[in-house]
N, CA, C and O of each residue as an XYZ file, in Angstrom:
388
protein
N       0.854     -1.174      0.000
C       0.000      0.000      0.000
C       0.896      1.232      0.000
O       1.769      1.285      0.866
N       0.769      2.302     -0.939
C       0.954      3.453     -0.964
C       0.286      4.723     -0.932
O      -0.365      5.198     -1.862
N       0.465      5.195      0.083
C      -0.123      7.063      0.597
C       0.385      8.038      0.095
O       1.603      8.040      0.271
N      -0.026      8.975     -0.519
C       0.537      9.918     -0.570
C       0.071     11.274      0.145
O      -1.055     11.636     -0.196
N       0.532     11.845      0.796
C      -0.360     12.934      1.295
C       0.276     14.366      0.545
O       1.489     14.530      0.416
N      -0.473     15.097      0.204
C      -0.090     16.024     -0.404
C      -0.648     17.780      0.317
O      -1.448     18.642     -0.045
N       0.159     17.636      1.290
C       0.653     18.925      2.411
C       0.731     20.410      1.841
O       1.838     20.866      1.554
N       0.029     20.876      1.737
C      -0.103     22.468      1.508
C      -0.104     23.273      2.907
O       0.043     24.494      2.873
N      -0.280     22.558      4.220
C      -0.691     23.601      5.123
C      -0.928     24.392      5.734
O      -0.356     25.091      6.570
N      -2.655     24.239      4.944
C      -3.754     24.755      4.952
C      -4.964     24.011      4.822
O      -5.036     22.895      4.308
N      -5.800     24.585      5.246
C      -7.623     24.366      4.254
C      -7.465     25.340      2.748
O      -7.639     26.509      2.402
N      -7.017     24.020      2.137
C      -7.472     25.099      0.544
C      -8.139     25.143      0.212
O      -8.076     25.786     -0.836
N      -9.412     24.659      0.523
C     -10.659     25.181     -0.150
C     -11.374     26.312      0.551
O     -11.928     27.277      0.025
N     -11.287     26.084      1.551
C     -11.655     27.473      2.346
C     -10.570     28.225      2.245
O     -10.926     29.340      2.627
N      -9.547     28.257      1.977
C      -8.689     29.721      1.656
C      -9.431     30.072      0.386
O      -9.821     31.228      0.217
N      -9.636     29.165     -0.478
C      -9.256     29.382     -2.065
C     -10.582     30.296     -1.880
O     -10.669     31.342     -2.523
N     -11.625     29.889     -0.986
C     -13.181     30.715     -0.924
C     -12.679     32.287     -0.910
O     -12.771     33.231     -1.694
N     -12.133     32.085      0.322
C     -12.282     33.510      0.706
C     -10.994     34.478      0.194
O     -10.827     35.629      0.597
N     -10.061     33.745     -0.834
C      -9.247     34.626     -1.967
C     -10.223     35.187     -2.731
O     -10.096     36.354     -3.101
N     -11.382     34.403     -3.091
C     -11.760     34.805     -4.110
C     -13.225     35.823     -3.572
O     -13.739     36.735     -4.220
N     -13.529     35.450     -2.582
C     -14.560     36.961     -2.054
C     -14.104     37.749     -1.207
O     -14.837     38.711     -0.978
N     -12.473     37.666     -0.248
C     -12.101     38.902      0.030
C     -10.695     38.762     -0.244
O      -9.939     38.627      0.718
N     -10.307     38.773     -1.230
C      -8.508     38.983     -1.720
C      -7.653     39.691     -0.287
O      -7.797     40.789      0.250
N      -6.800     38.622      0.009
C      -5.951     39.216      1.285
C      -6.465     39.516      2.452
O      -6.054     40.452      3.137
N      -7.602     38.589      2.843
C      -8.361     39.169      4.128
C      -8.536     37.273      4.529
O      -9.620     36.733      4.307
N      -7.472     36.539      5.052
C      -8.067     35.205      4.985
C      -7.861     34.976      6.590
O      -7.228     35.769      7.287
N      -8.489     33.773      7.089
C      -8.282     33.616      8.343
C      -8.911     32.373      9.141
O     -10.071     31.975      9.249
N      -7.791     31.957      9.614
C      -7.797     30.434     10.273
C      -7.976     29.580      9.169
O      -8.838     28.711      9.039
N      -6.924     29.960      8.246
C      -6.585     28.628      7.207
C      -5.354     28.342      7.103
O      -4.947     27.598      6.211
N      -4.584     28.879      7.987
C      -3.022     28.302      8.457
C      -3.368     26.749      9.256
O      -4.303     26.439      9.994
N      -2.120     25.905      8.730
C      -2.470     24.453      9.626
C      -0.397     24.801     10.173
O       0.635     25.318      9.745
N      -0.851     24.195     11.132
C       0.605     23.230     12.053
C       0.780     21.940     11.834
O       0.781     21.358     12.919
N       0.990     20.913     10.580
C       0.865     19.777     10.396
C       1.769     18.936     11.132
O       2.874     19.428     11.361
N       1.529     17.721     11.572
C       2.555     16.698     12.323
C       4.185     16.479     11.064
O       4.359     17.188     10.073
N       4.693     15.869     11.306
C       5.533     14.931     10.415
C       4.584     13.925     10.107
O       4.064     13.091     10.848
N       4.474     14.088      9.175
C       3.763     12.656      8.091
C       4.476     11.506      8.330
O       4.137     10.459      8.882
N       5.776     11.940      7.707
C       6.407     10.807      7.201
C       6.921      9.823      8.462
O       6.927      8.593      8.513
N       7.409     10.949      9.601
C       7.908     10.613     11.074
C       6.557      9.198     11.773
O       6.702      8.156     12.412
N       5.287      9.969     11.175
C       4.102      9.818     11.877
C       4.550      8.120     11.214
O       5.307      7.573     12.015
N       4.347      7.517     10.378
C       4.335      6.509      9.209
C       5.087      5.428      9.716
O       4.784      4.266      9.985
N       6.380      6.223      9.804
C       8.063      5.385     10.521
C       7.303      4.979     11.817
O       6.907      3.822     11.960
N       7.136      5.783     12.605
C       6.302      5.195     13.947
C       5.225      3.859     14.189
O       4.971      3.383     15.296
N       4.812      3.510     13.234
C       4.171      2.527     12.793
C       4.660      1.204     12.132
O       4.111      0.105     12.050
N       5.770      1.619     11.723
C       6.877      0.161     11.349
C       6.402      0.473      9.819
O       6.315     -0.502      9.073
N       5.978      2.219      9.116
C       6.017      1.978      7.887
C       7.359      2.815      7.051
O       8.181      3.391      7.765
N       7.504      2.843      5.768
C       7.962      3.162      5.289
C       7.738      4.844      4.876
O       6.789      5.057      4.123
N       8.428      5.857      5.255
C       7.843      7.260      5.416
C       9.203      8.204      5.111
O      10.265      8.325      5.721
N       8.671      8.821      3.871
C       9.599     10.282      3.403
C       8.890     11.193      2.853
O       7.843     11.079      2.216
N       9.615     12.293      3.171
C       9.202     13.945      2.508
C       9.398     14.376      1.376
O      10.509     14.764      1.017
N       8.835     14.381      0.967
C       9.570     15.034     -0.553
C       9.354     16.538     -0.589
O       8.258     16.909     -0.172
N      10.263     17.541     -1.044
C      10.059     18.873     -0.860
C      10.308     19.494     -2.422
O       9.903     20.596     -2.792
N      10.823     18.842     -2.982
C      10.981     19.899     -4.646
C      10.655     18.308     -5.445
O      10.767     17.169     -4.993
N      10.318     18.686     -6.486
C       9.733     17.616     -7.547
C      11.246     16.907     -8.010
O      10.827     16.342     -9.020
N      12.148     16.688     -7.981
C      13.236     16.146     -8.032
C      13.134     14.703     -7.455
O      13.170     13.571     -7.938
N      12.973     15.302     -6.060
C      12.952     14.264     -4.993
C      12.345     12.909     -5.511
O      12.828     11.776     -5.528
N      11.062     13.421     -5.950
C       9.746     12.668     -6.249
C       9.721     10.904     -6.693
O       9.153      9.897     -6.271
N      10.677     11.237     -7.766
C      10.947      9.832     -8.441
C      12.128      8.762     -7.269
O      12.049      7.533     -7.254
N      12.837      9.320     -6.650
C      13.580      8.074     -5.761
C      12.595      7.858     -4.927
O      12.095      6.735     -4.873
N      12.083      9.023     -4.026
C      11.412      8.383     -3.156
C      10.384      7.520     -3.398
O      10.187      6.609     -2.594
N       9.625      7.658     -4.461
C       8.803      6.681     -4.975
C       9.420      5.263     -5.420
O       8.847      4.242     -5.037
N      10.156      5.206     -5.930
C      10.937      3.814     -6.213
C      11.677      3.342     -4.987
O      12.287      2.274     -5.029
N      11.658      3.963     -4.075
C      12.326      3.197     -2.668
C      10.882      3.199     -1.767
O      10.981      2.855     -0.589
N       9.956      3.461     -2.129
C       8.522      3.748     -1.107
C       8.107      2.104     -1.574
O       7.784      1.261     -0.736
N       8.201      1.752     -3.442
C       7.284      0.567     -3.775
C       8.524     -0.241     -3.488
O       8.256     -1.435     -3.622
N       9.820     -0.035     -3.132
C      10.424     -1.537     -3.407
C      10.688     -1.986     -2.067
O      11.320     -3.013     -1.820
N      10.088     -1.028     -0.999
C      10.585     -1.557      0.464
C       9.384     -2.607      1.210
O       9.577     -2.904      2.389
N       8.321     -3.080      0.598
C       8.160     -4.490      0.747
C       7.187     -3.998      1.750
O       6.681     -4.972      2.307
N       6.874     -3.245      2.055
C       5.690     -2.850      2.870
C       5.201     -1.441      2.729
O       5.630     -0.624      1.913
N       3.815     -1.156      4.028
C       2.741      0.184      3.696
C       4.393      1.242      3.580
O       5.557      0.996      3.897
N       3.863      2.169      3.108
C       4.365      3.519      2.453
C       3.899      4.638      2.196
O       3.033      4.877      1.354
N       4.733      5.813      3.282
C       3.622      7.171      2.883
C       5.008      7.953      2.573
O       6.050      7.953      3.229
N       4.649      8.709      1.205
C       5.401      9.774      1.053
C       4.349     11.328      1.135
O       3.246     11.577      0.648
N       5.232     12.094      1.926
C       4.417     13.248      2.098
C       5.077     14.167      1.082
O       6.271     14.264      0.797
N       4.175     14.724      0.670
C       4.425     16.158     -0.699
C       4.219     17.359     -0.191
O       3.080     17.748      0.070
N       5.085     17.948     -0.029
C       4.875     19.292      1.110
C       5.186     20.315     -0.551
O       5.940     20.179     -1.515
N       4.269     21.177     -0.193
C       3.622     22.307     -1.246
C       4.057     23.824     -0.725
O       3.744     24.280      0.375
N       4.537     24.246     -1.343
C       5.372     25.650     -0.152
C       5.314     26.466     -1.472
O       6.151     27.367     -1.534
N       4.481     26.324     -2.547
C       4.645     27.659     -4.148
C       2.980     28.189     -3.317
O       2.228     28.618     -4.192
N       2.355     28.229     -1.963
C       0.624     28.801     -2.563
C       0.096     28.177     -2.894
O      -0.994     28.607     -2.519
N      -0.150     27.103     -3.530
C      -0.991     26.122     -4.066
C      -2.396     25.789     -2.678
O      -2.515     25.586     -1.470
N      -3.047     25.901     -3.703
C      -4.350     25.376     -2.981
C      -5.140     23.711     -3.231
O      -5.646     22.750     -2.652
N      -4.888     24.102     -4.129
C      -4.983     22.779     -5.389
C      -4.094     22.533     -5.870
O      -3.042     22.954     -5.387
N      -4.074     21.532     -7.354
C      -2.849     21.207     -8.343
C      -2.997     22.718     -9.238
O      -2.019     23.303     -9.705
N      -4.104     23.094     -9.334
C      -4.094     23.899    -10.778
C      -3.952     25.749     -9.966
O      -3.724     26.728    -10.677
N      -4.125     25.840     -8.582
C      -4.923     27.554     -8.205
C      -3.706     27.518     -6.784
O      -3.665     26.754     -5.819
N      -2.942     28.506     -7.107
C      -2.399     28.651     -6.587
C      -3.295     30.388     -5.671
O      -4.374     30.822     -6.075
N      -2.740     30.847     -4.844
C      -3.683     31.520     -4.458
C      -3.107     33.068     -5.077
O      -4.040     33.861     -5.203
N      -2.445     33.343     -5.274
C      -1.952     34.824     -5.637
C      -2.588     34.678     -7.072
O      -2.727     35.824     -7.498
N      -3.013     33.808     -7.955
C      -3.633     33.557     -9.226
C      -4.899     34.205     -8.780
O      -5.326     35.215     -9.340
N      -5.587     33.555     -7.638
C      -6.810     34.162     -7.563
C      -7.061     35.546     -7.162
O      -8.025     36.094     -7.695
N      -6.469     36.109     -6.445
C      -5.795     37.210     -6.151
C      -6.420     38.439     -7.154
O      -7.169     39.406     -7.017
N      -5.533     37.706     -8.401
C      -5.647     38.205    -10.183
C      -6.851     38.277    -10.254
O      -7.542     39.293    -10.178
N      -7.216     37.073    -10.421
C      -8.701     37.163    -10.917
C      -9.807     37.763    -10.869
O     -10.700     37.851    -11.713
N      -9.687     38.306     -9.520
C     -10.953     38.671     -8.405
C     -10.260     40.164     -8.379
O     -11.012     41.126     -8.220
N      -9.201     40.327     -8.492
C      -9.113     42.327     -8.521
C      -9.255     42.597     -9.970
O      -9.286     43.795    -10.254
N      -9.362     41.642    -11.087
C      -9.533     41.811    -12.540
C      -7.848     42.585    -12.735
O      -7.659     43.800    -12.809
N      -7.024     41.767    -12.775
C      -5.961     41.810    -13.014
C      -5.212     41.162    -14.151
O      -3.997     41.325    -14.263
């Protein structure tokens, strides 16, 4: 079994809301997330971070070949809310920029 968690932290959908009906006015959509990956290891699983898209491909080929569960965490640090909306995009949108 493989996890991936994909770590922005935040609530992006409730940020992404209120980018887009009050640009720069957001609040209580900051998160304090655990260690994922720490969290995983603690469990007798297989657990790494990946932080720039580089990373991506070893840790994945050492996540499926280590013979058991596996979480790689994807920590998101560009704004991203989603894959596609980063939040300063919406920003744009909503001041008609």
């Amino acid at each position: 079994m493989l996890i991936l968690v994909l770590n922005n932290s935040q609530y992006g959908t409730i940020r992404q809301h209120q980018e887009q009906t009050y640009p720069g006015r957001v609040s209580g959509t900051a998160l304090g997330n655990p260690d994922f990956a720490a969290y995983a290891r603690a469990f007798g699983a297989h657990g790494e971070t990946v932080t720039v898209t580089e990373e991506f491909g070893p840790a994945l080929d050492r996540a499926l070949a280590c013979g058991r569960a596996a979480l790689i965490e994807l920590k998101v640090t560009d704004g991203r809310l989603a894959p596609a909306s980063p939040w300063r995009a919406l920003r744009k949108e909503t001041a008609g920029v």
